[in-house]
C-alpha positions in Angstrom: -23.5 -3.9 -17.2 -24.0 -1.3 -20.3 -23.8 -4.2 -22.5 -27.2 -5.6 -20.9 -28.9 -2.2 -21.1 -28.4 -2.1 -24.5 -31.3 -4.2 -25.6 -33.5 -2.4 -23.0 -33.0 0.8 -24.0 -33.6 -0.1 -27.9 -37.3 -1.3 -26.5 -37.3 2.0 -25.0 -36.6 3.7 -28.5 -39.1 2.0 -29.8 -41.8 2.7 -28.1 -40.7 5.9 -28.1 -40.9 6.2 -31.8 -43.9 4.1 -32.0 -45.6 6.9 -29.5 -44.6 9.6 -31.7 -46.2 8.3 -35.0 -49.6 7.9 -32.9 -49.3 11.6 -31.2 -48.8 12.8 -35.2 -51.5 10.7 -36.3 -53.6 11.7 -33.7 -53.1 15.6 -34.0 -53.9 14.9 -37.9 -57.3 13.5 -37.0 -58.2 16.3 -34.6 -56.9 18.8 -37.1 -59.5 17.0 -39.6 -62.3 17.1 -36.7 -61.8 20.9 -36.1 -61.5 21.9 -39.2 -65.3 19.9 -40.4 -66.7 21.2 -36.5 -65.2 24.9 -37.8 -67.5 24.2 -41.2 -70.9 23.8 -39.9 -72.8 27.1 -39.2 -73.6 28.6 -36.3 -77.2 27.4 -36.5 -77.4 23.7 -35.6 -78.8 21.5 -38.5 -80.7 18.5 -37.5 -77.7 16.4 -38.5 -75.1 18.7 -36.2 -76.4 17.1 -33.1 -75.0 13.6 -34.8 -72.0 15.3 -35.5 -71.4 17.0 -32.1 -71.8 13.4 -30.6 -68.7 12.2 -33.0 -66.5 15.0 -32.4 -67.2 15.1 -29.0 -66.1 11.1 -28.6 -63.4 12.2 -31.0 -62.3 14.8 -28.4 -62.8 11.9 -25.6 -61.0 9.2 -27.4 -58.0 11.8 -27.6 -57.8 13.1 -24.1 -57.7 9.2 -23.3 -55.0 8.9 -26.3 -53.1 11.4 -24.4 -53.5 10.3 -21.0 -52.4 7.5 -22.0 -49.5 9.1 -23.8 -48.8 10.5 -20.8 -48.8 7.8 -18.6 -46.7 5.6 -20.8 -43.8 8.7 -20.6 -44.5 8.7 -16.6 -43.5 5.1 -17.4 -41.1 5.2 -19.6 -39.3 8.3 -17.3 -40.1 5.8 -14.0 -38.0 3.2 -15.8 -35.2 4.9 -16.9 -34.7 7.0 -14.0 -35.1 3.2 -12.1 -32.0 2.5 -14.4 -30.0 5.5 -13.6 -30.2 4.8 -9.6 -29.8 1.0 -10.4 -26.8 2.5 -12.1 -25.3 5.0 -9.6 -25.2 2.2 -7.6 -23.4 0.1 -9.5 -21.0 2.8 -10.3 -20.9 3.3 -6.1 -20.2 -0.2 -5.7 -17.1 -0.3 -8.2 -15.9 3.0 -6.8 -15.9 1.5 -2.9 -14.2 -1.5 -4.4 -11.4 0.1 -5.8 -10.8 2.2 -3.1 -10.8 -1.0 -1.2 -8.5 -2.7 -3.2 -6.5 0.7 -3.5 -6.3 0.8 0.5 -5.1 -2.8 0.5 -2.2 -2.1 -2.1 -0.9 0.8 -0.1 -1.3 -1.1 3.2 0.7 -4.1 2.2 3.1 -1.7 0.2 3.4 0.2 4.0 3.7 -3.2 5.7 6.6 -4.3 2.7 8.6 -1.0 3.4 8.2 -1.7 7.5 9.4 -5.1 6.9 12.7 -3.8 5.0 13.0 -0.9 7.5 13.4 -4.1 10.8 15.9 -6.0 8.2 17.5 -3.5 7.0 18.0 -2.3 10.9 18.6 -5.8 12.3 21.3 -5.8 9.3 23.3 -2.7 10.8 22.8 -4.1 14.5 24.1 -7.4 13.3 27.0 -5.8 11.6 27.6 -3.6 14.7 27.9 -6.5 16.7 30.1 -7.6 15.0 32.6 -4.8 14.5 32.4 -4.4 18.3 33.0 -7.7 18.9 35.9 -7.8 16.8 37.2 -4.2 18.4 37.2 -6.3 21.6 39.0 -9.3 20.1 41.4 -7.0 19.0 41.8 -5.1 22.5 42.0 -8.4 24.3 44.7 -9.7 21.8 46.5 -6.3 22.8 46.2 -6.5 26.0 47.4 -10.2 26.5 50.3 -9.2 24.3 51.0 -6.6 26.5 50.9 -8.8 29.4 52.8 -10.9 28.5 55.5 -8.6 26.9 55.3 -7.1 30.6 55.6 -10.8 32.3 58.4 -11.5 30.2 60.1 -8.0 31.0 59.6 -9.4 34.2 61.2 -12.6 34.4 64.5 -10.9 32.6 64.3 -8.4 35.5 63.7 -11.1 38.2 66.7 -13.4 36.5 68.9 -10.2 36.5 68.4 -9.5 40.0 69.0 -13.3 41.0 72.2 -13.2 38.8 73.6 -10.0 40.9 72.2 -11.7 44.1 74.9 -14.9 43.3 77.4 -12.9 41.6 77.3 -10.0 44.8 76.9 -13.8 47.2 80.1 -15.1 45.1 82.0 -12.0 45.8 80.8 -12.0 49.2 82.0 -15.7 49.4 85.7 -15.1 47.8 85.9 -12.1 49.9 86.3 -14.5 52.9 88.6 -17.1 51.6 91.7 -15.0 51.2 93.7 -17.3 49.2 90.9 -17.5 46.2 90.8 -15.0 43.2 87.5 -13.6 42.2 88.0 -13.9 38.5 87.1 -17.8 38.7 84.2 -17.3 40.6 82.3 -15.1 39.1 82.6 -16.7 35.7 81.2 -20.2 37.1 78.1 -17.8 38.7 77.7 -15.9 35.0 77.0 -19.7 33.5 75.4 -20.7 36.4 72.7 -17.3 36.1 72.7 -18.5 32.2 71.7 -21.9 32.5 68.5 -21.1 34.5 
């Protein structure tokens, strides 16, 4: 945008430096009107009234000069403080742009971080899971172990006690046949217990 005010405001020089070589060549021919006016005597000659006619349309000419002069710096100060708003609101514009584009950078920065926040969460739940999961693996293995450490305790007790039960029923049995010895007997019921 500067680059295309450039050429403008080298017109604008210009004229501003063409402006100041009239003003200075006006003010020299005033300067040469007041200074003839200042030489005629106080008397009016018959040629003075001729001469009052000239500097007085002298006079006119330059009040015109400088109304003009005037008017083309009303001008001049119309356009270029046209330029400064036109400007400003240029500058306005790029400033609400970047603060747009800045608010859109942090926003999808905050919604990046977010993002890794859930994963990085889901990640520890996941991982959670899983260590609970395999604490209850481990707890069930244990257990089952257990249970069947216990049923196998169990079934040696249960065996025991149905080994005594045939060995005390063998007794019993040799007990009442008196001609049998009890050695015999409770062997053949120690295999027998064995073999189940």
């Amino acid at each position: 945008m500067r680059h295309a005010a450039k050429p403008q405001t080298m017109t604008l020089r210009r004229s501003r430096a063409s402006l100041r070589a009239l003003l200075a060549c006006l003010l020299a021919l005033a300067a040469i009107g007041a200074v003839a006016g200042c030489g005629s005597g106080a008397e009016p000659s018959p040629g003075s009234s001729a001469e009052s006619g000239a500097s007085s349309s002298a006079s006119s000419s330059e009040s015109g000069e400088e109304a003009a002069e005037h008017a083309a710096e009303a001008a001049q100060q119309r356009e270029e403080s046209s330029e400064l708003e036109h400007n400003r609101e240029l500058l306005s514009q790029i400033e609400a742009k970047k603060q747009e584009e800045t608010a859109e950078a942090n926003a999808k920065k905050r919604e990046k971080a977010a993002e890794l926040r859930v994963k990085q969460r889901e990640a520890k739940s996941r991982a959670a899971a899983k260590k609970r999961e395999k604490e209850a693996e481990l707890k069930l293995e244990k257990r089952e172990a257990e249970a069947r450490v216990a049923a196998q305790r169990r079934e040696e007790q249960a065996a025991r006690a149905r080994l005594r039960e045939r060995e005390q029923a063998a007794r019993n049995k040799s007990a009442q046949q008196p001609g049998a010895s009890t050695t015999p007997t409770t062997a053949a019921a120690t295999t027998q217990a064995a073999s189940e």
